[in-house]
VEXSE-230575 format. One record per residue (C-alpha): residue number from 1; x, y, z. Coordinates in Angstrom, 2 decimals, padded with zeros to 5 digits. Each point is the difference from the previous one (the first is absolute). Layout:
r n:NUM, c1:X, c2:Y, c3:Z
...
REM end
This chain:
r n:1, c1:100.86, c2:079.32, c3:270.11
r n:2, c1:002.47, c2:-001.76, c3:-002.34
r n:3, c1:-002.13, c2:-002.97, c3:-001.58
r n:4, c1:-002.85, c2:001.40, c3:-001.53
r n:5, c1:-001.60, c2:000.03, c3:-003.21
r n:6, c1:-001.22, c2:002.83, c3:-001.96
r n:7, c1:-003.61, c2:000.92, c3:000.92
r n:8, c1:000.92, c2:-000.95, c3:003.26
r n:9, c1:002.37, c2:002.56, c3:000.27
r n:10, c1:-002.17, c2:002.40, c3:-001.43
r n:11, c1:-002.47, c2:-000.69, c3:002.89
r n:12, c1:002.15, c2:-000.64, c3:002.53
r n:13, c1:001.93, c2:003.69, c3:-000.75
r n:14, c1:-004.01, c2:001.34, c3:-000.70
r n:15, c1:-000.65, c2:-000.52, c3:003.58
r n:16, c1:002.95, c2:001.28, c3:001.38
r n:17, c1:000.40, c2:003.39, c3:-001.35
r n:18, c1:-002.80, c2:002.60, c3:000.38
r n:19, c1:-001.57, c2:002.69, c3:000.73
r n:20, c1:-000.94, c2:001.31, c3:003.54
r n:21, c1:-002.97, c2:002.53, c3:-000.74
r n:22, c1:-002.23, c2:-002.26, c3:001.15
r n:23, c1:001.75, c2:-002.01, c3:002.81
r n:24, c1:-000.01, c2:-000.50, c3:003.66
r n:25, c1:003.61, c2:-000.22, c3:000.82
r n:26, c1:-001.16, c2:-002.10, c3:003.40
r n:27, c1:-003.17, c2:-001.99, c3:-002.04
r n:28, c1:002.03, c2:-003.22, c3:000.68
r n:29, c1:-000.09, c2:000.53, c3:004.01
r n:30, c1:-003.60, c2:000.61, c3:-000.18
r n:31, c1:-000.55, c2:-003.61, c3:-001.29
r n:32, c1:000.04, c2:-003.84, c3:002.14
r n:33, c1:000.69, c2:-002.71, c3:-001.72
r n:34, c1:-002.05, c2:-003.00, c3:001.00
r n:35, c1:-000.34, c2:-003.55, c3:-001.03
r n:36, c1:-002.44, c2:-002.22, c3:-001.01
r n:37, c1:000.27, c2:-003.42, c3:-001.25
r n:38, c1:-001.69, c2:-000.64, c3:-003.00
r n:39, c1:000.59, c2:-003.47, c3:-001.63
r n:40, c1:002.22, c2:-000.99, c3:002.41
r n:41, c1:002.08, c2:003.29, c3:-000.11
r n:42, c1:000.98, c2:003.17, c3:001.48
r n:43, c1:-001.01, c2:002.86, c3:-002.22
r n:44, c1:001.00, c2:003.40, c3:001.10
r n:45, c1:-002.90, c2:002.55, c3:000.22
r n:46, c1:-000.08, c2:003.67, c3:000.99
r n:47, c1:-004.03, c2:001.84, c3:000.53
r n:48, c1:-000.11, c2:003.46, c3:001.35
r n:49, c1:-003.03, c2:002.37, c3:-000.18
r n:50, c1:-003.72, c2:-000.44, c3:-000.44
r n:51, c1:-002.33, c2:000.33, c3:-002.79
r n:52, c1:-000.28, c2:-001.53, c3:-003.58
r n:53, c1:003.02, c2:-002.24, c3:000.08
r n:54, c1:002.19, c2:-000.04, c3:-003.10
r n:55, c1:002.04, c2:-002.93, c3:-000.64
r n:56, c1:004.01, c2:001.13, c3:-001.68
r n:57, c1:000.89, c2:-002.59, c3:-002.28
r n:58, c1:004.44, c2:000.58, c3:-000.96
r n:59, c1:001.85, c2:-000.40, c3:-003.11
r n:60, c1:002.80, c2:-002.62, c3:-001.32
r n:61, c1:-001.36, c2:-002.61, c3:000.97
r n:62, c1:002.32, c2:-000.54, c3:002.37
r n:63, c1:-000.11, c2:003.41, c3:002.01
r n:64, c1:-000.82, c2:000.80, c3:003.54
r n:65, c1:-002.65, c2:002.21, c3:001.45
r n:66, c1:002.23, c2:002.27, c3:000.91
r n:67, c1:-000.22, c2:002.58, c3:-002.90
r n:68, c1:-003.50, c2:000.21, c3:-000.04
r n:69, c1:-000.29, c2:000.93, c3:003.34
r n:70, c1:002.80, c2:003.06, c3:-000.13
r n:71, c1:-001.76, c2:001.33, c3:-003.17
r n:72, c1:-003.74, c2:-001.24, c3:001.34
r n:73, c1:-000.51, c2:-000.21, c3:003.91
r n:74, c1:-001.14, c2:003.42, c3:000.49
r n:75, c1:-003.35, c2:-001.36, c3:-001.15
r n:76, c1:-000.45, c2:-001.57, c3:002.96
r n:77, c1:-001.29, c2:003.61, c3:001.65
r n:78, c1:-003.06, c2:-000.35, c3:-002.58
r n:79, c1:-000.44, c2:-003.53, c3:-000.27
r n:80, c1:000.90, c2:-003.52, c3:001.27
r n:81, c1:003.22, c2:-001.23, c3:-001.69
r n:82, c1:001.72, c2:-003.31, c3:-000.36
r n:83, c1:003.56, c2:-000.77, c3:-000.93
r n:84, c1:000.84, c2:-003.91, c3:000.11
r n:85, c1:002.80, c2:-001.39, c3:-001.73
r n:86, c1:-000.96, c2:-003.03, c3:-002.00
r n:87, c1:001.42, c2:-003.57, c3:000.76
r n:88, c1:003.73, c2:000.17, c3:-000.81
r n:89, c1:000.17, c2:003.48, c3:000.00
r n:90, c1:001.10, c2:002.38, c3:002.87
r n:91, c1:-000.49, c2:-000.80, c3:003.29
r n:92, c1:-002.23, c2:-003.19, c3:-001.43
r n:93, c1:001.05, c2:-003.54, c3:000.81
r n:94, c1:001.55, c2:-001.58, c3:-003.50
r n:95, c1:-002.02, c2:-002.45, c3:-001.34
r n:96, c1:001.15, c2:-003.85, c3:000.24
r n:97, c1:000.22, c2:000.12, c3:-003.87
r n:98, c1:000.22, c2:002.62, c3:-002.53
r n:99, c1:-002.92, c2:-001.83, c3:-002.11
r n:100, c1:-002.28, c2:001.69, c3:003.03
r n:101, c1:000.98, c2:003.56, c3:-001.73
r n:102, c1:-002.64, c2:000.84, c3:-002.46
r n:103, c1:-002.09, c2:002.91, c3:-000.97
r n:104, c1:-003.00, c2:-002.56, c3:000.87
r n:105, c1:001.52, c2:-000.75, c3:003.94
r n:106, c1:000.30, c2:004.00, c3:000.29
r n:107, c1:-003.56, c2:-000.10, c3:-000.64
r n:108, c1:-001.37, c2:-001.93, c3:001.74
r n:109, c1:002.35, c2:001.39, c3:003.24
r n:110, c1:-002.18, c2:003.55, c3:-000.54
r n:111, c1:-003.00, c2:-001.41, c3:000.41
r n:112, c1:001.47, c2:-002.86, c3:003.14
r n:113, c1:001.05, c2:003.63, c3:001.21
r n:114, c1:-003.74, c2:001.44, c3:-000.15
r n:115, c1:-001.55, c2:-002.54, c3:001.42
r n:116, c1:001.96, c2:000.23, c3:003.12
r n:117, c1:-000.14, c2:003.64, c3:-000.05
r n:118, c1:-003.61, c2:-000.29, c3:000.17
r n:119, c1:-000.40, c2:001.96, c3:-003.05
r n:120, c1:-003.16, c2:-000.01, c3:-001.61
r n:121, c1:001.15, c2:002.31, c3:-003.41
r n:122, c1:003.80, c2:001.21, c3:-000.50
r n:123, c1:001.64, c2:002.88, c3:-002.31
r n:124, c1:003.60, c2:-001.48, c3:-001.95
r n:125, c1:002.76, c2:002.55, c3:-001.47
r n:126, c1:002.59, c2:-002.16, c3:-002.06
r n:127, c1:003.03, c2:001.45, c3:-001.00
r n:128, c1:002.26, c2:-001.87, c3:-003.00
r n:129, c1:-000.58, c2:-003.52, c3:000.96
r n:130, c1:-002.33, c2:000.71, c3:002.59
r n:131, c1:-002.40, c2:000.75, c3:-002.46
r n:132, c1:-000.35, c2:-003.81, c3:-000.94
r n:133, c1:-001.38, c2:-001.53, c3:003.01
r n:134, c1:-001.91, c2:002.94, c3:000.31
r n:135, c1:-001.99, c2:-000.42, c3:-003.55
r n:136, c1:-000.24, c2:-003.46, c3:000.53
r n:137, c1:-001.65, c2:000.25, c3:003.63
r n:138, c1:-002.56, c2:002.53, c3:-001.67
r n:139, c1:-000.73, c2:-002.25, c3:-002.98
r n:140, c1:-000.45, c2:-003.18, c3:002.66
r n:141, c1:-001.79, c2:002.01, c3:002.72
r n:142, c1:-001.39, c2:002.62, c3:-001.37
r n:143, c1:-002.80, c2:000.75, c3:003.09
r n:144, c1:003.01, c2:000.03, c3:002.43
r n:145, c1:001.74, c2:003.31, c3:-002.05
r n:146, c1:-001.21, c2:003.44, c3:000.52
r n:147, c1:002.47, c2:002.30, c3:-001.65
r n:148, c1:003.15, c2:-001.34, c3:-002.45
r n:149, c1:002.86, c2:001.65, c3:-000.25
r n:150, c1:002.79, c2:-001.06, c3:-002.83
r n:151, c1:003.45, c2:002.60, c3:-000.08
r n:152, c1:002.19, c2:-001.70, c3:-002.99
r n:153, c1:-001.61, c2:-003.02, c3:-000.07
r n:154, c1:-000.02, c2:-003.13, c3:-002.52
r n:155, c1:-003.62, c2:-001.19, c3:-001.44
r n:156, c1:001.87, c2:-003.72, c3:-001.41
r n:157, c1:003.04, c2:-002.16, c3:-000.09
r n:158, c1:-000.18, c2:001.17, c3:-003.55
r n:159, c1:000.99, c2:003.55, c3:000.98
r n:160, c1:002.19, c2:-001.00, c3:002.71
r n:161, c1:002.15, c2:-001.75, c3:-003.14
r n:162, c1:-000.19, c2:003.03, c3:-002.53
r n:163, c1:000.74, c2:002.53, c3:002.51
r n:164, c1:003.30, c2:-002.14, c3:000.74
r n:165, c1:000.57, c2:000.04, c3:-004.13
r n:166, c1:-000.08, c2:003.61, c3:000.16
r n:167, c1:002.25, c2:000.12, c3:002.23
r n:168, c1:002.38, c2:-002.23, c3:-001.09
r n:169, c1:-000.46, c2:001.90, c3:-003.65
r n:170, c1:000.87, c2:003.16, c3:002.38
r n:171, c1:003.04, c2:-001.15, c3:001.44
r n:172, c1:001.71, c2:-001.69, c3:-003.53
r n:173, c1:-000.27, c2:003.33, c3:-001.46
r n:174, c1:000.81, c2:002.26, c3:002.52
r n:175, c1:002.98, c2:-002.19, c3:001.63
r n:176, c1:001.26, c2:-002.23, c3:-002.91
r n:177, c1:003.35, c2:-000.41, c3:001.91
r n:178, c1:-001.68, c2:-001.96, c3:003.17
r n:179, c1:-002.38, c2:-001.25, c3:-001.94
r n:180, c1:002.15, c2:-001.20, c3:-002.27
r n:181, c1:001.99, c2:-001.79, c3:002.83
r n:182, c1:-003.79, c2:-001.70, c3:001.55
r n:183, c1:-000.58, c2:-001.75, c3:-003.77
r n:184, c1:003.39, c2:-001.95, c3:001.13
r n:185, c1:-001.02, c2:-000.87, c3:003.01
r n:186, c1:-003.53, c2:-001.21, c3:-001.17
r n:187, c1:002.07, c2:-002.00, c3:-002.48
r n:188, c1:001.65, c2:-002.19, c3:002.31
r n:189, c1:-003.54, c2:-000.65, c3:001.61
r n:190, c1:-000.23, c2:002.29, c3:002.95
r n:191, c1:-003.65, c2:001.22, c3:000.90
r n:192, c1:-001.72, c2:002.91, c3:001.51
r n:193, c1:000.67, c2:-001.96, c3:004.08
r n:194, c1:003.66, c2:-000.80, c3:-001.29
r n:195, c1:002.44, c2:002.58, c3:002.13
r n:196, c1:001.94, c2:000.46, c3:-003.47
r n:197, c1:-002.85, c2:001.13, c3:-001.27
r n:198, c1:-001.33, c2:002.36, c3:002.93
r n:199, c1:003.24, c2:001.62, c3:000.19
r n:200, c1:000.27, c2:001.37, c3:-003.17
r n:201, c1:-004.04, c2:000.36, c3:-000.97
r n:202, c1:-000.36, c2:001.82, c3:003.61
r n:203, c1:003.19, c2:002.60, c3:-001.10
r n:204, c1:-002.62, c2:001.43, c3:-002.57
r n:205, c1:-001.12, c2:004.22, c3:001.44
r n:206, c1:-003.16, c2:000.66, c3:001.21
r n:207, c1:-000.89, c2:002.73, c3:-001.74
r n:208, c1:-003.13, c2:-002.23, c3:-001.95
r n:209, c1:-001.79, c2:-000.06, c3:003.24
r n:210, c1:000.32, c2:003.81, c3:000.78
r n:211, c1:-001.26, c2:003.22, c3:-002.56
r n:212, c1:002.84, c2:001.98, c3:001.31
r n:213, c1:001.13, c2:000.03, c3:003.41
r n:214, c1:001.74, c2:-003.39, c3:001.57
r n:215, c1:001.47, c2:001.51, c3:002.93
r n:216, c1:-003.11, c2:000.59, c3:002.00
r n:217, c1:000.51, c2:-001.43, c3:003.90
r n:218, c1:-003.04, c2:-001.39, c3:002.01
r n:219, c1:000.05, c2:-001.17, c3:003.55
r n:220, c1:000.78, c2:-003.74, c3:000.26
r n:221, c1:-000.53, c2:-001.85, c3:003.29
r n:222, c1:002.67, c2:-000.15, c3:002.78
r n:223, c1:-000.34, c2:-003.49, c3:000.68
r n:224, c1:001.52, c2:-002.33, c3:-002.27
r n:225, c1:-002.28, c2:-001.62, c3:-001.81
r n:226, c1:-000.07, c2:-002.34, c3:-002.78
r n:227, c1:-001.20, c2:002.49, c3:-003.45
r n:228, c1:000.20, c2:-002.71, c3:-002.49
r n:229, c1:-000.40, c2:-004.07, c3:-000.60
r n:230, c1:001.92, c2:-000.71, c3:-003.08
r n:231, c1:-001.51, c2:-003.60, c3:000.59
r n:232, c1:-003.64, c2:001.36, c3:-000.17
r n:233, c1:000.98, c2:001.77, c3:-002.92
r n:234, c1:001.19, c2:-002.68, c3:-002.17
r n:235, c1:-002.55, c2:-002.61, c3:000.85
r n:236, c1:-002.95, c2:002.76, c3:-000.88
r n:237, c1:001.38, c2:001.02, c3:-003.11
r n:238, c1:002.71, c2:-002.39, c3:-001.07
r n:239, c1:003.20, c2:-001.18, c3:-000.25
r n:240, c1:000.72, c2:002.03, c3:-002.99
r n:241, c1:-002.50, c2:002.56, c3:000.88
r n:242, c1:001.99, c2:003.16, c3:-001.84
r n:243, c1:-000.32, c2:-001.79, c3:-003.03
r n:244, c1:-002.61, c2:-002.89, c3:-000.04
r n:245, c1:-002.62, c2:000.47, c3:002.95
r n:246, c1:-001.33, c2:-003.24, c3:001.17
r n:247, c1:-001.39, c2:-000.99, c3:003.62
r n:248, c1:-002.97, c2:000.98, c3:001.15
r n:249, c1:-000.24, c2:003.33, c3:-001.55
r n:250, c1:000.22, c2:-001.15, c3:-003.62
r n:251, c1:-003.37, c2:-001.43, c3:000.55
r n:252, c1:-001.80, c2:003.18, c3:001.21
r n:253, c1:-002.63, c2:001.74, c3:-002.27
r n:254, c1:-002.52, c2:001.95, c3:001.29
r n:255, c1:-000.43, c2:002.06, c3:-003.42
r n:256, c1:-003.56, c2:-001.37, c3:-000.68
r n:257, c1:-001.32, c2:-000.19, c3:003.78
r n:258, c1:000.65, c2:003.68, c3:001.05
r n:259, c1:-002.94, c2:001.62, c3:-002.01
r n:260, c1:-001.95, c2:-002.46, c3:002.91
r n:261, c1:002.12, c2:001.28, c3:002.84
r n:262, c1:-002.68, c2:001.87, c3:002.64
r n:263, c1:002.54, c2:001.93, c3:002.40
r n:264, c1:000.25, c2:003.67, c3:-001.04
r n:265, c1:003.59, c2:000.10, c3:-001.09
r n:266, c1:002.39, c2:002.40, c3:-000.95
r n:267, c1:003.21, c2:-000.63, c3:-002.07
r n:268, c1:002.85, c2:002.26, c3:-000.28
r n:269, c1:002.56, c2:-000.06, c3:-002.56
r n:270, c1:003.84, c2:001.52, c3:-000.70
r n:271, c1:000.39, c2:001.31, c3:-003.66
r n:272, c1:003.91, c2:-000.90, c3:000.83
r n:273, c1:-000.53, c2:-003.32, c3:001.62
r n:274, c1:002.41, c2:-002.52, c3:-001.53
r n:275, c1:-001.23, c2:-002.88, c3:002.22
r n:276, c1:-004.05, c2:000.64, c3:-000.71
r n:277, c1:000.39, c2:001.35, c3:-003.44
r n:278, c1:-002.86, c2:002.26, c3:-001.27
r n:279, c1:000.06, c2:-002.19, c3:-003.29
r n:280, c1:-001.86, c2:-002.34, c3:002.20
r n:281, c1:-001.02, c2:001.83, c3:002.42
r n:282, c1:-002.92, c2:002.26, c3:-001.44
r n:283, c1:-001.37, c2:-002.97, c3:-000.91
r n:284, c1:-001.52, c2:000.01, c3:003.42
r n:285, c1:-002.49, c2:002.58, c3:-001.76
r n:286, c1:-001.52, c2:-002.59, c3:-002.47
r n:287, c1:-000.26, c2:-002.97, c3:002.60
r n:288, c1:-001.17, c2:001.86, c3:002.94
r n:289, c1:-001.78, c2:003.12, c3:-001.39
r n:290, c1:-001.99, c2:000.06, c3:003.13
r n:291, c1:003.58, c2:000.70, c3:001.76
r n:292, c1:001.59, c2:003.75, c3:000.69
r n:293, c1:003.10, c2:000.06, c3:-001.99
r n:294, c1:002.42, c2:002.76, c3:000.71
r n:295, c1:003.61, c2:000.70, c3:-001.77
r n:296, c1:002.37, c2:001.11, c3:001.65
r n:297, c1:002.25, c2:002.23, c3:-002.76
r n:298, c1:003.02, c2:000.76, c3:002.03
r n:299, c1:000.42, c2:-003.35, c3:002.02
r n:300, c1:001.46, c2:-003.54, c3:-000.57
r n:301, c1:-000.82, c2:-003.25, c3:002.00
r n:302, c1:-000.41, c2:002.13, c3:003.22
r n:303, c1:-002.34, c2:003.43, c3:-000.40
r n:304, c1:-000.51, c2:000.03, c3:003.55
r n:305, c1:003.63, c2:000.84, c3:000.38
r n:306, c1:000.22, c2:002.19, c3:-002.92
r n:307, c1:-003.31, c2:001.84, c3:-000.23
r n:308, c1:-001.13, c2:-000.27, c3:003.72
r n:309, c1:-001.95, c2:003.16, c3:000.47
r n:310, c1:-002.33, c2:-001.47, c3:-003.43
r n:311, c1:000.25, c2:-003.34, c3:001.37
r n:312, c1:-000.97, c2:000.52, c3:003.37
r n:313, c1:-002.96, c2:002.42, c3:-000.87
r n:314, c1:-001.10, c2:-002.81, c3:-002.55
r n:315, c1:000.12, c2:-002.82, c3:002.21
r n:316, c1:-001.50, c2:002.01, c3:003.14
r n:317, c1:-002.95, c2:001.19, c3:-002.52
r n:318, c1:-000.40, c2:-003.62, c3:-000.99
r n:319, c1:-000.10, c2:-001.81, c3:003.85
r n:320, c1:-002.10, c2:003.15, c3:001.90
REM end
C-alpha cells in the first residue's frame, strides 16, 4: 500500500508475512460471514464451533479480522470462536463520521456483540491494538471476562507515545539519510496522515518488528478484502500519531485498574518487539502481578509467527 505511515506499515507487513506451522491453508472457507446491525449498522461477524467462546480482538487499529483468523481459527475445534471486524474495519459498514472511531465505541461493540450472542461470560485474546479494547472491557465488565489474553499489547496512551519515541530514536540512528530527508518534510508542516509524510516514514525496513526472520509467508484470504482503515487509524491515534499520539488512545490508562482486573489473564511478550517495547512492557509484572507474564526471547511484535510451537503450547495450556 503506498500511503501509509510507519507503525502502520509495520502492522500492516506484521500481518501479512508469516509462518504456516500452525495454519489451516482452507480456515477461511470454513468460516460465514454474517451481519448484524448494531447501531444502525452492518457489522461483519464469523462464529464456528461450540464451547467456551473466545472473543479475537486485531491490531492497528485499523485492521481486519482477517489475520487473526489465519493464525487463530483452528480454535474453533476446542472452543466457540468469534471474528467480527469492528465498525469501519473489514467487511464493517464505515461509520457516518470518523469521531464514532474510538477505543471507547470498540468497547462497547464487544459487549453489543455478547449480548446478542447470548453470552453469559466470554474469553478475549488482543493482539497489538487489540489488546486495548480488550483491557478496557475487563476493567468495565469484569463479571462478563473469564480468561484475558494480551500478545504485544499496550497498558496506556503513555506507552503507546514512548514506544513511538523509541522508534523514532531507532530509525534517526540507524537511517540518518531518510531520516534526515523526513525532518524536511516535517519542516514545511506535513504530519503523520500527510502522503509526503507516509511515503517516506513508511520506506523505513521492518526488521524492528521481527528478531530475525522477515520473510516468513502465512496464508492470507482469497477474497479481497479490505486489511486496513487508514481512516480508523488516524482518528484512534492521531493525526500525527508517529510522533505525537492524540485521539482516543492518548487518553487510555489502565496502569492502576489492572491489579483489580478478575479474568485469569495471560500476557505474552517479544524481547525484540519494536512496536510493544519490553522497556514498557514488563511493566505488566508490577501492575498486574496477578497476571501470567511470559517473554518471548527470540520473537518481535508477532511470537506466534516466530516461536509457534512455544506459542501454541502456551496459549493451548492457558485456554484448556
Amino acid at each position: 500500500m503506498k500511503f501509509k505511515t510507519l507503525l502502520f506499515s509495520l502492522i500492516i507487513l506484521g500481518i501479512s508475512i508469516g509462518a504456516l506451522a500452525q495454519q489451516d491453508p482452507e480456515i477461511y472457507d470454513k468460516f460465514e460471514s454474517k451481519f448484524i446491525e448494531i447501531d444502525g449498522y452492518k457489522i461483519n461477524v464469523e462464529v464456528k464451533g461450540t464451547g467456551d467462546p473466545i472473543f479475537f480482538l486485531p491490531g492497528g487499529p485499523g485492521n481486519s479480522h482477517d489475520y487473526m483468523q489465519g493464525n487463530f481459527g483452528h480454535y474453533y475445534k476446542t472452543n466457540t470462536v468469534v471474528f467480527f471486524d469492528f465498525l469501519g474495519r473489514g467487511k464493517s459498514d464505515n461509520a457516518k463520521s470518523t469521531s464514532e472511531y474510538s477505543v471507547e465505541n470498540d468497547v462497547e461493540l464487544i459487549e453489543k456483540l455478547r449480548k446478542i450472542l447470548a453470552f453469559e461470560k466470554i474469553s478475549l485474546l488482543g493482539h497489538s491494538y487489540g489488546t486495548v479494547p480488550a483491557q478496557a472491557y475487563a476493567i468495565k465488565y469484569p463479571d462478563n471476562v473469564d480468561k484475558m489474553v494480551l500478545i504485544n499489547g499496550f497498558h496506556s496512551g503513555a506507552m503507546w507515545q514512548a514506544n513511538c519515541d523509541s522508534y523514532n530514536q531507532y530509525a534517526k540512528t540507524h537511517f540518518p539519510e531518510k531520516w534526515e530527508k523526513l525532518m524536511e518534510v516535517r519542516k514545511k508542516g506535513f504530519v503523520s496522515s500527510d502522503k509526503e509524510h507516509m511515503d517516506i516514514y513508511g520506506s523505513f525496513p521492518t526488521k524492528y518488528v521481527y528478531y530475525h526472520n522477515t520473510k516468513l509467508i502465512q496464508n492470507s484470504p482469497k477474497y479481497k478484502h479490505r486489511g486496513m482503515a487508514i481512516d480508523v487509524y488516524i482518528a484512534i491515534i492521531g493525526r500525527d500519531g508517529d510522533f505525537d499520539v492524540s485521539g482516543s488512545m492518548i487518553d487510555q490508562d489502565y496502569r492502576q485498574k489492572l491489579k483489580d482486573v478478575k479474568a485469569k489473564t495471560l500476557i505474552i511478550a517479544g524481547r525484540y518487539d519494536g512496536v510493544s517495547t519490553p522497556e514498557f512492557s514488563i511493566q505488566y509484572k508490577e501492575f498486574m502481578p496477578q497476571a501470567t507474564f511470559v517473554m518471548f526471547e527470540n520473537s518481535g511484535h508477532h511470537p506466534y509467527l516466530e516461536e509457534p510451537k512455544k506459542f501454541y503450547a502456551l496459549l493451548d495450556e492457558f485456554l484448556k
